[in-house]
C-alpha positions as CSV (number, residue, x, y, z in Angstrom):
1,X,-88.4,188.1,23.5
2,X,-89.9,191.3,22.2
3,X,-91.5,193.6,23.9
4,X,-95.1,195.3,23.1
5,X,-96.1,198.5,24.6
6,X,-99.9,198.9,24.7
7,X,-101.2,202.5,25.5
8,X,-104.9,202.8,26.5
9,X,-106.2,205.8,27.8
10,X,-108.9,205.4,30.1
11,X,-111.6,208.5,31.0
12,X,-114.4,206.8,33.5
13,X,-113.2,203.0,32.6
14,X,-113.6,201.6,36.4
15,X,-116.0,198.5,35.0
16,X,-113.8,198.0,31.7
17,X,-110.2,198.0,32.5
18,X,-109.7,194.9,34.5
19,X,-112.0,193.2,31.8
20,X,-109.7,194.8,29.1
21,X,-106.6,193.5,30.8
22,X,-107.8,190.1,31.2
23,X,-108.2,189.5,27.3
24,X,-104.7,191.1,26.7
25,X,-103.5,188.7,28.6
26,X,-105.7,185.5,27.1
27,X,-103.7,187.2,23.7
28,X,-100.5,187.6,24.7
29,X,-100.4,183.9,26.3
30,X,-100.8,182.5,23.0
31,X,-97.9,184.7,21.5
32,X,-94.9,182.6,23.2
33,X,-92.0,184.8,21.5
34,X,-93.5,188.2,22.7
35,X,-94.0,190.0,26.1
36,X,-95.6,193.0,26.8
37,X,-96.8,196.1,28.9
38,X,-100.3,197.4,29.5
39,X,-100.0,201.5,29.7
40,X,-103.3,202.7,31.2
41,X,-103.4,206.6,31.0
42,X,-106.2,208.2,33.3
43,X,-107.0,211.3,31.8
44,X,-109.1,212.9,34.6
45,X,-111.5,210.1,35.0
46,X,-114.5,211.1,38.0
47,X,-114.8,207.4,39.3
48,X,-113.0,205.1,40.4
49,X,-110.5,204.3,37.6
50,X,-107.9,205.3,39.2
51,X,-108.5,203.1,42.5
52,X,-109.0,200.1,39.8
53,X,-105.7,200.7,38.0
54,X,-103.9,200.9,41.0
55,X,-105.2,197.8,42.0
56,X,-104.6,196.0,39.0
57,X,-101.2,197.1,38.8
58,X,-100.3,195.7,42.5
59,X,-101.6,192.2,41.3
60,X,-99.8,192.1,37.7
61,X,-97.0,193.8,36.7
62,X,-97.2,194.4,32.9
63,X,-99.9,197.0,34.1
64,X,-98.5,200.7,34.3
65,X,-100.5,203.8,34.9
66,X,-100.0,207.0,34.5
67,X,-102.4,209.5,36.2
68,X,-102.8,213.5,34.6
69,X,-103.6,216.3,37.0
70,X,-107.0,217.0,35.6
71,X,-108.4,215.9,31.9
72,X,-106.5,216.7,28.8
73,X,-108.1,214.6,26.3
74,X,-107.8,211.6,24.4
75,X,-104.7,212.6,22.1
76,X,-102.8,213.9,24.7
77,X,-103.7,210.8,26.2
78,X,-102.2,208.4,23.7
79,X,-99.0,210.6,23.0
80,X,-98.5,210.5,27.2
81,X,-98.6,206.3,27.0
82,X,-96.6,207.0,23.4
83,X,-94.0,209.1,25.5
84,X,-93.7,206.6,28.3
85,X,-93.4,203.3,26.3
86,X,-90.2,201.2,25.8
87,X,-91.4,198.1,23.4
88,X,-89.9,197.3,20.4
89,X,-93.4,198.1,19.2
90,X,-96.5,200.3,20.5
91,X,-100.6,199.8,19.8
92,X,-102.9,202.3,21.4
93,X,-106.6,201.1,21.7
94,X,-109.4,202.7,23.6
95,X,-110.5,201.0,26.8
96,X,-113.6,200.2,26.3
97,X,-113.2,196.9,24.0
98,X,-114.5,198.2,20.8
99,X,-110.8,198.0,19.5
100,X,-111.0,194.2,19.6
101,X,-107.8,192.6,21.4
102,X,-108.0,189.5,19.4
103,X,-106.7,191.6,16.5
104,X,-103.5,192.3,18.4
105,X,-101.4,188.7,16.5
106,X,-102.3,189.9,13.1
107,X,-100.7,193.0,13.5
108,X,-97.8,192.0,14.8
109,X,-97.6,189.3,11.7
110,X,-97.8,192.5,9.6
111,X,-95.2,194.4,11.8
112,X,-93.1,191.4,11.4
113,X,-93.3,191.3,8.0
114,X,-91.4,195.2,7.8
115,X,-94.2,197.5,8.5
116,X,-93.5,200.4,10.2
117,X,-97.2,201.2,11.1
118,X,-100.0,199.2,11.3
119,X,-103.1,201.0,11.1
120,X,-107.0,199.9,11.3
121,X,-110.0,200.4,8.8
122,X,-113.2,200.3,11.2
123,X,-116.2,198.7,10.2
124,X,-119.3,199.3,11.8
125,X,-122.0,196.6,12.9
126,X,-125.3,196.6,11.4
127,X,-126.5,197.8,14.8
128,X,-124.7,201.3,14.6
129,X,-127.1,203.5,13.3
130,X,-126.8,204.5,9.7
131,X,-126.5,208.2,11.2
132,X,-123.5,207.4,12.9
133,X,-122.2,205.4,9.8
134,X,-122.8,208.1,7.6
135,X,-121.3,211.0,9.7
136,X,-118.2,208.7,9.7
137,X,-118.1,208.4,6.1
138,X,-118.8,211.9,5.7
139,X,-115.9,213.3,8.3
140,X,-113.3,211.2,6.6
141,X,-114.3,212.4,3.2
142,X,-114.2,216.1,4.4
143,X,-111.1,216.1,6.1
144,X,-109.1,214.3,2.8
145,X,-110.7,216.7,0.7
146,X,-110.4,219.6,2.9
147,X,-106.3,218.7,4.4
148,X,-103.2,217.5,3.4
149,X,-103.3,214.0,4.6
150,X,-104.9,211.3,2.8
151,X,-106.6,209.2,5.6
152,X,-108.1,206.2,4.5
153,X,-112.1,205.4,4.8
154,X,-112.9,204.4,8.1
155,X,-109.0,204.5,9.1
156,X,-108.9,207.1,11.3
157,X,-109.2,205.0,14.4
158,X,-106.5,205.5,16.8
159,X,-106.2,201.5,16.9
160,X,-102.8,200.8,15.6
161,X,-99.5,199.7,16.0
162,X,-96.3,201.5,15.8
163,X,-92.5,200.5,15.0
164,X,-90.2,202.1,18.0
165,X,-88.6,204.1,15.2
166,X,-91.4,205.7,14.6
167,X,-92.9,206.3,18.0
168,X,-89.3,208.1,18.5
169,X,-90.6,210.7,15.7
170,X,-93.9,211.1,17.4
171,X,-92.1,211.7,20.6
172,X,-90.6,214.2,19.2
173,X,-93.4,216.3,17.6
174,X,-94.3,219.4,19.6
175,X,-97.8,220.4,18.4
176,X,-100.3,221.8,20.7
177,X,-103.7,220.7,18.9
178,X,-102.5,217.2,18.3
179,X,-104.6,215.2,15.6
180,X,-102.4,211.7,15.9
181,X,-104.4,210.1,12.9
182,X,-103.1,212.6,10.9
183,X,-99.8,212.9,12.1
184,X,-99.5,208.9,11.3
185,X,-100.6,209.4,7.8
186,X,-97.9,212.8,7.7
187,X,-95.0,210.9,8.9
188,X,-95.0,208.4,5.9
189,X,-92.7,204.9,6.9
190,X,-94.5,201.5,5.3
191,X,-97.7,201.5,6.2
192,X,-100.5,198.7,5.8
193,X,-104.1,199.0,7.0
194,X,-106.5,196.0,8.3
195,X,-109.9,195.6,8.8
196,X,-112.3,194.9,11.7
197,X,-115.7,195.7,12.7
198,X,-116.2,197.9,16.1
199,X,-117.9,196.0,18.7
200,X,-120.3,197.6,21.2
201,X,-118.9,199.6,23.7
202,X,-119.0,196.8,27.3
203,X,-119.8,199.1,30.0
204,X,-120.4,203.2,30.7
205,X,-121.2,206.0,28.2
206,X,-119.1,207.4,25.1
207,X,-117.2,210.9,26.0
208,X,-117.1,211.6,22.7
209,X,-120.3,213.7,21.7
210,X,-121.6,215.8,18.9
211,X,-119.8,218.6,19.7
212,X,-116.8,217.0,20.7
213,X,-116.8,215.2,16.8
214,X,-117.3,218.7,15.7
215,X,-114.7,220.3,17.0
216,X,-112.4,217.2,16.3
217,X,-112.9,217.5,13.0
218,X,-112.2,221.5,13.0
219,X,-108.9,220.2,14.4
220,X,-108.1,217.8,12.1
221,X,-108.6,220.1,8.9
222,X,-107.0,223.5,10.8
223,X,-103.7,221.0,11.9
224,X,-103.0,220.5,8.2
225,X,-103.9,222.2,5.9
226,X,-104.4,225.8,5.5
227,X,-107.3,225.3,2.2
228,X,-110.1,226.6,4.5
229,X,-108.2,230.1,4.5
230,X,-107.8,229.6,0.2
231,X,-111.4,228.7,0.1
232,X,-112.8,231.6,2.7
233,X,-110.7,234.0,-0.3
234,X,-112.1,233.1,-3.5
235,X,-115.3,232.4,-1.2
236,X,-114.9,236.3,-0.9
237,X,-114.0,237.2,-4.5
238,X,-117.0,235.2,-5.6
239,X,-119.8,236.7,-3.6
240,X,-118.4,240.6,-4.1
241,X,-118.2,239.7,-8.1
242,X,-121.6,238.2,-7.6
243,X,-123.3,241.3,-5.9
244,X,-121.3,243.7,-8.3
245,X,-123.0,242.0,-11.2
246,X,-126.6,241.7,-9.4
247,X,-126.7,245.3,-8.3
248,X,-125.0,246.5,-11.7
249,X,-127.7,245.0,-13.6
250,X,-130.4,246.1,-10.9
251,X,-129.4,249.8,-11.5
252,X,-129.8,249.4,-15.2
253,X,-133.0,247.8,-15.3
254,X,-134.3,250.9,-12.7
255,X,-132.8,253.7,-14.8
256,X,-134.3,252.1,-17.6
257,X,-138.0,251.5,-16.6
258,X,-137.3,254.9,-14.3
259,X,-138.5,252.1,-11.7
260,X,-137.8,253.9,-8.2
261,X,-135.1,252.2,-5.8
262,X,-136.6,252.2,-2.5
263,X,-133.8,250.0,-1.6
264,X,-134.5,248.9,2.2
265,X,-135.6,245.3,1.6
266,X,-132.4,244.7,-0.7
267,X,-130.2,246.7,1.7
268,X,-130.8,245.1,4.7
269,X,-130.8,241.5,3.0
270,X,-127.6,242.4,1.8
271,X,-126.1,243.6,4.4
272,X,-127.4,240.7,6.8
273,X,-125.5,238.4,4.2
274,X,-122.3,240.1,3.7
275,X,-122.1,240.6,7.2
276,X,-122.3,236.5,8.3
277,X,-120.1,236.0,5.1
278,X,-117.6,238.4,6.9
279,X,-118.1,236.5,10.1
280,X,-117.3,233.3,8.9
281,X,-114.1,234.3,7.2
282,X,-112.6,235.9,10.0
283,X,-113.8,232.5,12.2
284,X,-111.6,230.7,10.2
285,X,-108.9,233.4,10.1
286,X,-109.6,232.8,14.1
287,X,-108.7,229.5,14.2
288,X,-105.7,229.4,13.5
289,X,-104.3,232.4,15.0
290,X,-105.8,231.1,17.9
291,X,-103.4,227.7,17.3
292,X,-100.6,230.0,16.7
293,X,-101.4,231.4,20.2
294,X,-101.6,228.5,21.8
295,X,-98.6,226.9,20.2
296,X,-96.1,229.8,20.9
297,X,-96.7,229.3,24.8
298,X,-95.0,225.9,24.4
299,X,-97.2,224.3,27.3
300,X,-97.5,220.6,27.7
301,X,-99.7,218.7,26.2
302,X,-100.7,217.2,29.6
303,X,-99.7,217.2,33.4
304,X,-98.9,213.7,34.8
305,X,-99.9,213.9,38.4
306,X,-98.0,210.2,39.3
307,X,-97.3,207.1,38.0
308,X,-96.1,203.6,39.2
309,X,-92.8,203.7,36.7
């Protein structure tokens, strides 16, 4: 029988995880050839996740845990369960059931069928706000133009499967800032994406707000690529050739009409201008030495405080 590792991190999951495990299971009992683990990574959680996993995992035995010292983050998260799995095959999901389970046998079929990575194309409800649909569309759109990787609408979601050839690569890929969508897409291997709509999350609040999207996608783009540097240059060139020919042209029209320059309007408007132009270019310079300065300590992507394997 072949074994499937399934990584799920889990930050404040105490009313979904046994739920989650439950229709893993109901799966998995209707896959006779295959067996499989249940990886549940708590990544700093303030309830009573931790209590719940360690209970779940003295009744059943395909459910593992691994606890971190404090919270490290949802990547880290995923590459800790990726580190720690030993199927012939690994799917990360989220815990909160909006990674349906039910799509688990079709991607399998597909892994069968000699794909090395399986990845997902989410589709929202009609519920989800056209905001948050938009936003999506928007991020994904950015970050293809903006990078190197070509991610594919909607198929960012960190619900996939991977071959254990190619959760060995990941394994060994030492980046600080990890962006694992991307890194997927990077690696290459035979890839095939499926769809499925997002249900609603079951139980507790998203972790995952505006600012945390934000800087997510700051992530994605800095990890790589390095066209926000290129673009901050001509960016640069632009605006000085720009002001050259405005101010050129303003001097010639006040020498000709003897039109006095009192200049303090313009002045200050310029240099108000200029000066946030400046400030954004060296932001982005900032970014990534601050990733250089980060990645040169070597630290760990997380701490794992204990485990039951």
């Amino acid at each position: 029988m072949k074994k499937i590792s399934i990584v799920i991190p889990a930050h404040n999951e105490e009313g979904n995880v046994a739920l989650v495990y439950q229709k893993i299971k109901k799966v998995f009992d209707g896959l006779e050839r295959y067996r499989f683990e249940i990886i549940f990574v708590n990544d700093g959680s303030r309830d009573n996740t931790q209590q719940k996993l360690e209970e779940l995992s003295e009744q059943f035995e395909e459910v593992k845990f691994i606890e971190f010292s404090r919270n490290f983050g949802h990547q880290p998260a995923v590459k800790a369960g990726m580190d720690n799995a030993s199927g012939n095959a690994v799917i990360s999901m989220d815990g909160d059931l909006q990674h349906p389970p039910e799509l688990i046998p079709e991607m399998i079929k597909k892994w069968e069928e000699g794909y090395d990575i399986v990845f997902t194309v989410r589709k929202y409800p009609k519920e989800i706000s056209l905001f948050k649909r938009k936003t999506s569309d928007f991020f994904y759109k950015m970050l293809s133009g903006l990078s190197d990787v070509d991610l594919t609408k909607g198929g960012g979601s960190d619900f996939r499967l991977m071959d254990a050839g190619a959760v060995e690569i990941m394994k060994n890929l030492n980046e600080d800032d990890l962006f694992l969508r991307g890194l997927t897409s990077w690696m290459g291997f035979k890839q095939i994406g499926i769809s499925f709509t997002a249900n609603e999350r079951l139980s507790g609040k998203s972790s995952y707000n505006l600012k945390k999207m934000v800087t997510f996608a700051f992530t994605g783009i800095t990890a790589f690529s390095v066209k926000p540097l290129y673009i901050a240059a001509y960016l640069g060139f632009l605006f000085s050739g720009l002001s050259v020919i405005g101010y050129a042209a303003y001097v010639i029209h006040s020498f000709i009409t003897k039109t006095e320059i009192s200049g303090w309007a313009s002045l200050i408007m310029t240099i108000v201008f200029f000066g946030g132009l400046q400030l954004i270019i060296l932001g982005i310079i900032g970014m990534y030495l601050g990733k250089i300065f980060k990645q040169v300590k070597q630290r760990p992507n997380y701490i794992i405080k204990s485990k039951n394997f």
